[in-house]
C-alpha positions in Angstrom: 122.3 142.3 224.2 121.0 139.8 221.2 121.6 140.6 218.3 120.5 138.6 214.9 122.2 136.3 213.4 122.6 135.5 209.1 120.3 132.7 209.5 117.4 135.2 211.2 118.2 133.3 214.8 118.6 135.3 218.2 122.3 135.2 219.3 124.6 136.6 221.5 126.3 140.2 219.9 129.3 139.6 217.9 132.7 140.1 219.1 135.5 141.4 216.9 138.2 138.2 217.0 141.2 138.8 218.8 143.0 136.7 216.2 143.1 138.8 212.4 144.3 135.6 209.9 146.5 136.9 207.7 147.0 136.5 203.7 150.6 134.7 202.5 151.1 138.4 200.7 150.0 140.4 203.8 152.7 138.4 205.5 155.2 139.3 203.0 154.4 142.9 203.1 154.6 143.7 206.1 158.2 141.6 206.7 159.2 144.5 204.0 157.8 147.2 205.2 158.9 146.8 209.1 162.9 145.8 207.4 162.4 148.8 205.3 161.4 151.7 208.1 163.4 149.6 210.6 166.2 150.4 208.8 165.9 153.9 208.6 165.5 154.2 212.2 162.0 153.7 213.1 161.4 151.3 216.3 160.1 147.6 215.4 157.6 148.3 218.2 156.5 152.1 216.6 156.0 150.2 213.0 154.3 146.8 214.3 151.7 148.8 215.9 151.0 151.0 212.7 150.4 147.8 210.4 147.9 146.5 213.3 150.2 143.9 214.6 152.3 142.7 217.4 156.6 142.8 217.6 156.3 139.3 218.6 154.0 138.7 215.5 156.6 140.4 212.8 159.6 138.1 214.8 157.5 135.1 214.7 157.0 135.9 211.2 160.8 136.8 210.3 161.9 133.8 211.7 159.4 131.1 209.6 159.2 133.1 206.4 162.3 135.0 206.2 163.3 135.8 202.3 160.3 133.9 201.0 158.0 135.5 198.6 154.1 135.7 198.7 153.9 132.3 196.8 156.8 130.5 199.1 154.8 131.3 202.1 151.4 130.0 200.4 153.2 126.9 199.7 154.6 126.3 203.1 151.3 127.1 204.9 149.5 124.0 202.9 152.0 122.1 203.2 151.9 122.9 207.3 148.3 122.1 207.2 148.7 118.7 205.5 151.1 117.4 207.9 148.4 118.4 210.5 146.0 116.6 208.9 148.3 113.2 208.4 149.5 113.8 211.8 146.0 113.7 212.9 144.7 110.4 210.7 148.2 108.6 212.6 147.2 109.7 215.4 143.5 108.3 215.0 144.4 104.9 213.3 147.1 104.4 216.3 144.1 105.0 218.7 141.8 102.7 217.1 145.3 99.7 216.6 144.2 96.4 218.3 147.7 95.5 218.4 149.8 95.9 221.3 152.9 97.8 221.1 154.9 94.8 222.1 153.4 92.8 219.2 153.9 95.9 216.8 157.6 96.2 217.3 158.4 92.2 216.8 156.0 92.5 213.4 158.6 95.6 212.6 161.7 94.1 213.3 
């Protein structure tokens, strides 16, 4: 079935995303909220499933943003992001080297 699109288009029908990109403070939340019923006795798996999201996404979470706040996690996403980028430019420049890596270690040593 087409459906149209924002720019007045034909396109195929929109699918919801499997993927649901969350906020630095959503994050933080909902590390809070799972510790915080976990500990009075509710499953991990009963909670994760009320907030919308997976047990492997709250233990993924836990174990990168443990004990951060909101602003932490913010801080540690760009900075994530910019070594992707500079990892990328490296990557590009090393591509487009004319130099042999024989020749670049003797230039480095």
């Amino acid at each position: 079935m087409a459906t149209q699109t924002s720019s007045g288009t034909q396109g195929r029908e929109k699918r919801p995303s499997r993927w649901k990109w969350r906020m630095p403070v959503q994050i933080a939340e909902a590390i809070l909220e799972v510790e915080q019923r976990a500990a009075e006795g509710e499953s991990i798996e009963a909670i994760a499933a009320d907030l919308g999201i997976s047990a492997s996404s709250y233990h993924r979470w836990r174990s990168l943003y443990h004990g951060l706040n909101a602003d932490d996690i913010a801080y540690t996403k760009r900075l994530e992001s910019e070594v992707r980028r500079l990892r990328r430019i490296i990557n590009e420049f090393e591509m487009d080297d004319p130099l042999p890596e024989e020749a670049r270690m003797r230039a480095l040593a």
